[in-house]
KERORO-856232 format. One record per residue (C-alpha): residue in three letters; y, z, x. Coordinates in steps of 0.02 Angstrom, whole numbers, padded with zeros to 5 digits, always signed. Layout:
REM residues N
ALAYZX/...
REM end
This chain:
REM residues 410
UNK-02262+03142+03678/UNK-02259+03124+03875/UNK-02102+03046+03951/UNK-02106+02842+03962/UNK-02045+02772+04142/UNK-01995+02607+04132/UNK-01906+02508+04300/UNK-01852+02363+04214/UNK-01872+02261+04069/UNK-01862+02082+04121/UNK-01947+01953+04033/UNK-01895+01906+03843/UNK-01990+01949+03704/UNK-02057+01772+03693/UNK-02124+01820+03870/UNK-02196+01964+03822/UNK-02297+01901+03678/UNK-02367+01757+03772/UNK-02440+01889+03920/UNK-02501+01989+03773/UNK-02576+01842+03694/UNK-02640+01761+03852/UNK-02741+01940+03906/UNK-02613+01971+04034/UNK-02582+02152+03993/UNK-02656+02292+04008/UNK-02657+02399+03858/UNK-02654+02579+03846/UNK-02650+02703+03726/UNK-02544+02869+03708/UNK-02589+03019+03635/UNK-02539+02959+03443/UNK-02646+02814+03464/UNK-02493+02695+03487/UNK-02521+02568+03600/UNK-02415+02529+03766/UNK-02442+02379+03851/UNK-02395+02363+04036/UNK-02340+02210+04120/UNK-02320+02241+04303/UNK-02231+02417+04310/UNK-02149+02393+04131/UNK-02229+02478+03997/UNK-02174+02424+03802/UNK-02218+02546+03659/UNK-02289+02452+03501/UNK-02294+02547+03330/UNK-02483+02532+03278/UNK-02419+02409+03143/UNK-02411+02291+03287/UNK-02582+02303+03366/UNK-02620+02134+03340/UNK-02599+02008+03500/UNK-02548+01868+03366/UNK-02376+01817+03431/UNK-02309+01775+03252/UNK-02336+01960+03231/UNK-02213+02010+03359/UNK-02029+02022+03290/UNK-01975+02171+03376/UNK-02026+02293+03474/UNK-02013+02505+03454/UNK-01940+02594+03595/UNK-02000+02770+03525/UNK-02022+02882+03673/UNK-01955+03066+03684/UNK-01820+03019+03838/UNK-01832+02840+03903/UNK-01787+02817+04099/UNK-01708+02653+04175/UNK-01716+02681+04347/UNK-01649+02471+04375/UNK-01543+02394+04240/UNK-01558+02393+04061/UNK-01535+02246+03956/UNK-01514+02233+03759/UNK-01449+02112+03605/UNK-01323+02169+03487/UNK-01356+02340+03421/UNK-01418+02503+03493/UNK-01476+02609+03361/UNK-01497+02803+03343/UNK-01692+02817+03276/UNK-01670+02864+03099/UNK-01517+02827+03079/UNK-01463+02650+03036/UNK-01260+02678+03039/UNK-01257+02766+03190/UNK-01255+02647+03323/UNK-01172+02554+03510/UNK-01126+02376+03466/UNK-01119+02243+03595/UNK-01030+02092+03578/UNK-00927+01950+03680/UNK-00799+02058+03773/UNK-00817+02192+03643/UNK-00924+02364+03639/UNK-00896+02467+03471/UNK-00972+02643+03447/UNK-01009+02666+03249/UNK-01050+02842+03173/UNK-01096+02850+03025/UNK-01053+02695+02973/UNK-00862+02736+03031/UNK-00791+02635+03194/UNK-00730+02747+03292/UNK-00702+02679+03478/UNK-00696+02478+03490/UNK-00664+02414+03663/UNK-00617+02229+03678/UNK-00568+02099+03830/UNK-00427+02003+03774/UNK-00270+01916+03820/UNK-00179+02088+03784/UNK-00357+02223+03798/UNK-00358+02357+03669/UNK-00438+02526+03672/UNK-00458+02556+03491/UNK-00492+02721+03406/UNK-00513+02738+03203/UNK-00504+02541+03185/UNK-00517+02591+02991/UNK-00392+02691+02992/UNK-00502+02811+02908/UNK-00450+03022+02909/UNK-00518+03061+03103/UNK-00439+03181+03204/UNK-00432+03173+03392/UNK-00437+03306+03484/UNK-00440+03339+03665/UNK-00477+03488+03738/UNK-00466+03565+03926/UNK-00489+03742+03950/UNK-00341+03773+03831/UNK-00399+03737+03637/UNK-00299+03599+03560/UNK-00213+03514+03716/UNK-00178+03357+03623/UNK-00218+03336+03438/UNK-00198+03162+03339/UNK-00203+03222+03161/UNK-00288+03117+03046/UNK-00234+03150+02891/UNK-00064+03140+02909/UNK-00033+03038+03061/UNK+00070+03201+03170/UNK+00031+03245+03350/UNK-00004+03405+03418/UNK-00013+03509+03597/UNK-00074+03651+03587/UNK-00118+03657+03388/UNK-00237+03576+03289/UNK-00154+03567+03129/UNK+00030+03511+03199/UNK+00153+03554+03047/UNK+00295+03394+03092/UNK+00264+03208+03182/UNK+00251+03320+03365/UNK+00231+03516+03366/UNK+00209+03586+03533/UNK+00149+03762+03522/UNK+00118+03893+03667/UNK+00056+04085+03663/UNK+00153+04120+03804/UNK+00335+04168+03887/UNK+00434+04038+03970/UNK+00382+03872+03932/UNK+00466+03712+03959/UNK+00501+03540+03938/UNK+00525+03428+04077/UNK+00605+03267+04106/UNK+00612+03223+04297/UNK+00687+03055+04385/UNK+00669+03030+04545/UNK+00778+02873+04600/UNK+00898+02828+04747/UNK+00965+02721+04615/UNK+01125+02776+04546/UNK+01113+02703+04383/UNK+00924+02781+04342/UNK+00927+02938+04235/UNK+00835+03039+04101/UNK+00844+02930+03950/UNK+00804+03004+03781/UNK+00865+02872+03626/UNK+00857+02926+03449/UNK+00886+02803+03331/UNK+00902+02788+03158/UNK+00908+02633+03009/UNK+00945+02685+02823/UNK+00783+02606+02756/UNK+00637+02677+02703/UNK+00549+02530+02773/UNK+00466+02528+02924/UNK+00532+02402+03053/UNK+00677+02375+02932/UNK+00845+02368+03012/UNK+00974+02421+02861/UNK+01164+02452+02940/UNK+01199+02651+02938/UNK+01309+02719+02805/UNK+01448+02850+02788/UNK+01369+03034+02796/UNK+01207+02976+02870/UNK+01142+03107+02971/UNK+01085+03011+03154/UNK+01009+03184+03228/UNK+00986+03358+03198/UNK+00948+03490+03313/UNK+00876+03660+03212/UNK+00847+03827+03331/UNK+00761+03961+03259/UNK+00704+04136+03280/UNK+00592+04247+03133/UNK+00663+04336+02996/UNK+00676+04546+03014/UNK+00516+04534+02882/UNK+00410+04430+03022/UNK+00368+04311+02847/UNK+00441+04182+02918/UNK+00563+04050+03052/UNK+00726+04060+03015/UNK+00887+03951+03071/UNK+00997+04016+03229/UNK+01101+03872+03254/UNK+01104+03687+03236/UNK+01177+03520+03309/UNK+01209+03390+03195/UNK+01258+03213+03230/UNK+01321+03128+03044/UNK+01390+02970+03038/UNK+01579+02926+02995/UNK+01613+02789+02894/UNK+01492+02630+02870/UNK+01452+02572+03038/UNK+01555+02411+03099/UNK+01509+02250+03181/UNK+01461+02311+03337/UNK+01495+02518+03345/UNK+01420+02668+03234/UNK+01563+02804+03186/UNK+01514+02988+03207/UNK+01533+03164+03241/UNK+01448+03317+03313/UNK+01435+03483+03231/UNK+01403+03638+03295/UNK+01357+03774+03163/UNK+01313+03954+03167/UNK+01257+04106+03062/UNK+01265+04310+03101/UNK+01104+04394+03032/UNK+01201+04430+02878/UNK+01287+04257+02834/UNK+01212+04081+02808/UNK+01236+03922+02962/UNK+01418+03873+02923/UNK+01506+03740+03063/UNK+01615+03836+03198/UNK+01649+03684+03340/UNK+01655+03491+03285/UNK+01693+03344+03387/UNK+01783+03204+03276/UNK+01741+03026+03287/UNK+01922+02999+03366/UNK+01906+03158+03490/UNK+01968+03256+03397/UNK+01910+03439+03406/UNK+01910+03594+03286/UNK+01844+03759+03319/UNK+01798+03915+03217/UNK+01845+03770+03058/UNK+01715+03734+02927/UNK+01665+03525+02941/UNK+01818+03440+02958/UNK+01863+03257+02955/UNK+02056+03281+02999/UNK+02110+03125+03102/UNK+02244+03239+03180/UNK+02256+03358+03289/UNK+02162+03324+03414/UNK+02124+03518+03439/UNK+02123+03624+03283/UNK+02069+03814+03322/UNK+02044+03866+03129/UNK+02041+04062+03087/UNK+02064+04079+02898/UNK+02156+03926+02783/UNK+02336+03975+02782/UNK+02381+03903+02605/UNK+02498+03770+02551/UNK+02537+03619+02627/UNK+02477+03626+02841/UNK+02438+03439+02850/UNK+02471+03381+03035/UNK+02608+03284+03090/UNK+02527+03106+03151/UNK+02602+03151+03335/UNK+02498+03321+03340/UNK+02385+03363+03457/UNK+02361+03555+03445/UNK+02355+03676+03278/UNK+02315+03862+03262/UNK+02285+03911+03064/UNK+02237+04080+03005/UNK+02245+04147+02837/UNK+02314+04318+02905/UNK+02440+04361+03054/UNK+02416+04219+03210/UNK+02425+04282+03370/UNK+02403+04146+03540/UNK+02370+04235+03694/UNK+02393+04197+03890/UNK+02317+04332+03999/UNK+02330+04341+04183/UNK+02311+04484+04344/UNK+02465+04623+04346/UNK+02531+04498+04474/UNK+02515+04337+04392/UNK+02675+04217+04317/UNK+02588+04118+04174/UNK+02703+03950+04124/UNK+02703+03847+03980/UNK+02786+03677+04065/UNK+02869+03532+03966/UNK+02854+03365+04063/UNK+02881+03171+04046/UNK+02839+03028+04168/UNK+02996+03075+04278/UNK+03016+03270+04266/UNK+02863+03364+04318/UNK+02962+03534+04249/UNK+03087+03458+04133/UNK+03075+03630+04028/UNK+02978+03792+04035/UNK+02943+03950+03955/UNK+02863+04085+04076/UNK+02821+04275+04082/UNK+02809+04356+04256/UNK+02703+04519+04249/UNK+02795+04576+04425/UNK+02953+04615+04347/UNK+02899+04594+04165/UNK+03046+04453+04150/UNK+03032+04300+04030/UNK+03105+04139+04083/UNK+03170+04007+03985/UNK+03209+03851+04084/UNK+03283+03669+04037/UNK+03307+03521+04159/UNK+03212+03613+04316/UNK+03368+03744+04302/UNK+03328+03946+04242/UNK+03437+03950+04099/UNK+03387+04128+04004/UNK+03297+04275+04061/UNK+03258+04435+03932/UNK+03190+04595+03985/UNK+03144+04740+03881/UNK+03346+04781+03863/UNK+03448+04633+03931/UNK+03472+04469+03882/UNK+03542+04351+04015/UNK+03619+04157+03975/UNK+03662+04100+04167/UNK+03759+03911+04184/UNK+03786+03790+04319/UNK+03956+03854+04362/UNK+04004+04021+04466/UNK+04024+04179+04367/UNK+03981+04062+04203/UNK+03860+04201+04160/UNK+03855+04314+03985/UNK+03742+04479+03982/UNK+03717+04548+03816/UNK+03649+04690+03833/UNK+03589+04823+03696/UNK+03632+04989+03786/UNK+03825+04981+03720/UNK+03959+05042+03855/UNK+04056+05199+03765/UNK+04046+05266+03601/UNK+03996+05126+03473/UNK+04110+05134+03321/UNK+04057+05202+03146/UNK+04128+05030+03065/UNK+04005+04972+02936/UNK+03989+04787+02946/UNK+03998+04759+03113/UNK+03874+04725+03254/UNK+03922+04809+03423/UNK+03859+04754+03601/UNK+03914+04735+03760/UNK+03942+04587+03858/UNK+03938+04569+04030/UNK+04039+04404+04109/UNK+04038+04410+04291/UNK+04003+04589+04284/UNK+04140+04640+04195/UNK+04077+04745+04046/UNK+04155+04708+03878/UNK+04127+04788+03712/UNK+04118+04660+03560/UNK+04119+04694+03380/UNK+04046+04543+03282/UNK+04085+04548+03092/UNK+03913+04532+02997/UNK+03924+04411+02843/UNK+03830+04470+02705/UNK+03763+04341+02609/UNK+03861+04317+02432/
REM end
């Protein structure tokens, strides 16, 4: 069938069937023996049902040409049916314009106080997909209500997959403001009820962050690390307790917790999940047995379940200090090591009281020649006398030999 032209349809139907009834049109026939009738430069196709010029029989007309052209505007009622096809149509209404397909709604446009862009008003299973000249760049899922980028079957609420190296997530502020920042808020309520605000309880887990690599079978993810944010305590009137752990794995052993921070600051490392008010550090090794509960003033522990070393290192040249202090005395006591002349220093109200080398142990007072050297290298020929202990002293640098009785225990 040839292509149908028309300008613009501008008279109502009523119109139209008084022309036709009046002799006003000029009729035509196309090549199936339909008949067109033209009023001015509008042409109207009639099925040949409606050949008759009796108005009563006009109560609708056919628009059945193979590509209909409006070159002015184009007006029409309600509905704008696909031929054929009865729930498959455009729907205009007051402020509204709905497409249905198959007799599912699936964009609704409406003019309102608040204006809504609508898709699956029947919450019906549709997925929407949008696509640029990657596959998948944003997937709604349908069936199960998840988002996707980059994959059309997303496998939790958002996915965001890639195939390829260094991708990222931004966040980016821009702000002369001092108090605008990158915001992300997680919450949580312990109901299963949506919109339902129940207060959070002891253990609940607020956030959980799970990194992953793929097992050495390349079956499957498995977990690297994880942060976990677990509430402490039922939450008060106004504050939510909690903690943060840390947890790790080696490629032989499952995620256990190496670094948590308490919900009073305190903070244990290397220690499975601890709730310990006290100390406020705890660097765990090994559980050392017994009873090792802390002292309410403590603020640092080191347990092992084997030998405990501490170490300070510094350069060849360095003096590392352990300093004792109070609000009046910056150096009221002291304990250093000076790698120089491989010295340790023992010091009490900002005075040097003890030094020890490798051989020599020197006690020095406040008072001149108030100073005792015990040294291990005895002067002479120590005695043969069991049950003594023999060293010399050295006061004011006069060298003395002492023999000091041991006591043997009865």
């Amino acid at each position: 069938m040839a292509d149908k032209h028309i300008t613009e349809i501008n008279k109502t139907l009523a119109q139209f069937v008084a022309d036709a009834d009046n002799g006003q049109c000029a009729q035509l026939t196309d090549q199936n023996n339909e008949l067109i009738y033209r009023i001015g430069t509008d042409r109207f196709l009639v099925p040949p049902a409606r050949k008759t010029t009796n108005g009563s029989d006009f109560t609708y007309l056919d628009a059945e040409f193979d590509d209909l052209y409006a070159q002015g505007n184009m007006k029409c009622g309600e509905y704008f049916y696909h031929y054929g096809d009865a729930d498959t149509y455009d729907r205009w209404e007051a402020d509204k314009k709905s497409t249905v397909i198959g007799g599912v709604e699936f964009i609704a446009m409406t003019e309102d106080t608040q204006d809504v862009l609508e898709f699956n008003s029947a919450n019906g299973d549709m997925d929407i997909i949008f696509n640029t000249v990657v596959a998948n760049t944003l997937v709604l899922a349908g069936d199960t209500g998840r988002i996707g980028i980059g994959t059309a079957s997303p496998a939790a609420e958002l996915e965001m997959t890639k195939a390829a190296a260094n991708q990222s997530f931004f966040m980016t502020c821009y702000s002369d403001t001092l108090g605008d920042r990158n915001y992300i808020q997680m919450r949580k309520s312990d109901s299963d009820v949506l919109g339902t605000l129940v207060h959070t309880h002891n253990n609940s887990y607020l956030f959980e962050l799970v990194l992953q690599g793929v097992k050495s079978d390349d079956s499957a993810f498995a977990t690297g690390a994880k942060m976990i944010v677990q509430a402490v305590g039922d939450a008060g009137a106004n504050y939510v307790g909690a903690k943060i752990l840390f947890t790790t794995g080696t490629n032989a052993t499952a995620q256990a917790t190496r670094f948590s921070i308490g919900d009073a600051g305190q903070i244990t490392a290397g220690e499975p999940d601890t709730a310990d008010a006290v100390p406020l550090l705890r660097v765990w090794g090994g559980t050392a047995g017994g009873s090792c509960d802390s002292p309410a003033d403590t603020l640092v522990t080191f347990e092992d379940s084997g030998d405990l070393k501490v170490q300070l290192l510094g350069p060849a040249t360095a003096i590392q200090t352990i300093n004792f202090g109070d609000v009046n005395d910056v150096d009221i006591g002291h304990i250093a090591y000076s790698h120089g002349t491989d010295l340790m220093y023992f010091g009490a109200n900002n005075t040097e009281i003890m030094t020890l080398s490798a051989t020599v142990l020197n006690i020095a007072g406040t008072v001149q020649c108030d100073t005792l050297q015990i040294d291990t290298a005895f002067v002479g020929t120590p005695p043969t006398v069991e049950g003594y202990f023999h060293m010399t002293v050295l006061v004011c640098g006069v060298a003395t030999a002492v023999h000091v009785p041991c006591e043997v225990p009865a």
